[in-house]
C-alpha positions in Angstrom: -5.2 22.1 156.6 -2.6 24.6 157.1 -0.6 25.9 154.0 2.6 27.1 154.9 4.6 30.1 153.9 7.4 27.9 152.3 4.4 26.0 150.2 3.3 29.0 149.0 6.6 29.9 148.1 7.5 27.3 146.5 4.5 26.9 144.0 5.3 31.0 143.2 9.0 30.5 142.4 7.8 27.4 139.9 5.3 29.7 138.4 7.7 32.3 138.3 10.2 29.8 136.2 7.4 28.4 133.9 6.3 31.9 133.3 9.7 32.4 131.2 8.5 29.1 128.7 5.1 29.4 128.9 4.2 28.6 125.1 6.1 25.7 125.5 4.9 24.4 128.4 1.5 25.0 127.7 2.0 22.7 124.6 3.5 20.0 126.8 0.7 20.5 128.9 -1.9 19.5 126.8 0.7 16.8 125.4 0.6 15.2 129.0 -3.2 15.2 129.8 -4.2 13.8 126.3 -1.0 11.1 126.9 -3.1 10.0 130.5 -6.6 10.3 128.8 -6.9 10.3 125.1 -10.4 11.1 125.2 -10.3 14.4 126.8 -9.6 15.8 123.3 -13.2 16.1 123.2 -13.7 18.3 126.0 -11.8 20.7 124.3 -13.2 23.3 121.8 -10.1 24.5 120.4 -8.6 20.7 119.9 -11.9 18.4 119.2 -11.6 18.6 115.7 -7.3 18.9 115.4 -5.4 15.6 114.3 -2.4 17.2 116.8 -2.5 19.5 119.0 -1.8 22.7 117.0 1.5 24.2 117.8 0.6 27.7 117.4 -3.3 27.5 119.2 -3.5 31.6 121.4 -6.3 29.3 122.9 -4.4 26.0 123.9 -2.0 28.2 125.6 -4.4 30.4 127.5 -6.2 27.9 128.7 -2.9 26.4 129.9 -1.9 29.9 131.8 -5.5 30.2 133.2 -5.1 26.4 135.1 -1.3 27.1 136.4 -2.2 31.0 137.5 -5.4 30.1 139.2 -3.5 26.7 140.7 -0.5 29.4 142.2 -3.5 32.3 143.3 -4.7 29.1 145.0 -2.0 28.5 147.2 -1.7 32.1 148.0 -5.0 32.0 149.1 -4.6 29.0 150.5 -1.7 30.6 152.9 -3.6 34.0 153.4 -7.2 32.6 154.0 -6.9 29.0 154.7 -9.5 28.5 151.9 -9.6 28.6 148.3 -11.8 32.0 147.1 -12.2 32.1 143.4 -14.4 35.4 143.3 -18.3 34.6 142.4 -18.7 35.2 139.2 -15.6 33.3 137.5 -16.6 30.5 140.2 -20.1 30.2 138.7 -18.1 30.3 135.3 -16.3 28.0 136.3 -19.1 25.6 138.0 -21.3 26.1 135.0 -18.8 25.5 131.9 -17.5 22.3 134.0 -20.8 21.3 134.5 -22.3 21.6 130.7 -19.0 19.8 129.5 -19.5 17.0 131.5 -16.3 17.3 133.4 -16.2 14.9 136.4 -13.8 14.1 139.3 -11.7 12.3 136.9 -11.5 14.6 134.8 -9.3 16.8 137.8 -7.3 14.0 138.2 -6.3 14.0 134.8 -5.9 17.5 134.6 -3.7 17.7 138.0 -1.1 14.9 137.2 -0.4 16.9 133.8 -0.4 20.1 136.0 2.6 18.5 138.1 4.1 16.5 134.9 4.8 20.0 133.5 5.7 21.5 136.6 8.3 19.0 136.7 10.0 20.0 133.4 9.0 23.7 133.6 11.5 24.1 137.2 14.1 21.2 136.2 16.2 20.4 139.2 14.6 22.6 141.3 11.8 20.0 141.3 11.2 18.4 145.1 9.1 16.1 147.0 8.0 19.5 148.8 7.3 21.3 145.6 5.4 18.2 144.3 3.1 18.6 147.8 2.9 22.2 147.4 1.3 22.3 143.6 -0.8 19.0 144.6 -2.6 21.0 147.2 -2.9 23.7 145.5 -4.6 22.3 142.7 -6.7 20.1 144.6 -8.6 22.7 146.4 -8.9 24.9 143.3 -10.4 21.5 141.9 -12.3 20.9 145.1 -13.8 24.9 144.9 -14.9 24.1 141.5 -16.5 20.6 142.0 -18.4 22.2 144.9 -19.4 25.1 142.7 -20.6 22.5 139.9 -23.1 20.7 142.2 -23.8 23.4 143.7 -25.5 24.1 140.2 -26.6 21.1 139.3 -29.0 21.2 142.7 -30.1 24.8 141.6 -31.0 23.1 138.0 -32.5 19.5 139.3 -35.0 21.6 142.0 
């Protein structure tokens, strides 16, 4: 799979807009996958024990920059290299905090359709089809480099 210089561009220029209302959107965010899956409050440290999602959380919110930054380095990536390449030691992070959560393939999903939900309301009108496409790839290879990293970990801890 090819990414093409106007995906890439187009997943910078949203990131670029969102960057401008980050607190905000990180909120909404959160809002969004906790709407689709109530239950991932839990796989949260910073909300597990909240009644709401707390407004003024430094945590919620850069947990929030960390998914949309490393979804756009993605798509960079994905248009320099043709691959997702987390470096190795965030990648294990990565793998290994997934992995003792209990995050499964769901759990992307969930994660994903609140990445383009905010997306969505972080560009307004500037929101396409095309855009939509660019961020779903994007994120699915960051999710796929992850996933791959997590049983790649779970074989290492099983043998």
């Amino acid at each position: 799979m090819s990414f093409s210089e106007k995906q890439e561009a187009l997943v910078k220029e949203a990131w670029e807009i969102m960057k401008e209302d980050i607190t905000a959107l990180s909120l909404y965010f959160f809002t969004q996958v906790l709407e689709i899956a109530p239950a991932a409050k839990g796989l949260f440290s910073f909300l597990k024990d909240e009644e709401e999602i707390p407004l003024d959380n430094p945590k919620l919110k850069s947990h929030a920059v960390k998914v949309f930054k490393m979804t756009c380095e993605a798509a960079i990536q994905l248009r320099e290299k043709g691959e997702v390449v987390v470096s190795g030691s965030t990648l294990k992070y990565l793998g290994s905090v997934h992995l003792q959560k209990g995050i499964v393939d769901a759990h992307f999903a969930v994660v994903k359709e609140g990445v383009l939900r905010t997306v969505e309301k972080g560009v307004g009108e500037k929101w396409s089809e095309e855009m939509k496409g660019a961020w779903s790839e994007a994120y699915d290879q960051l999710a796929a480099a992850i996933l791959a990293e997590m049983n790649k970990e779970a074989a290492e801890t099983t043998s």
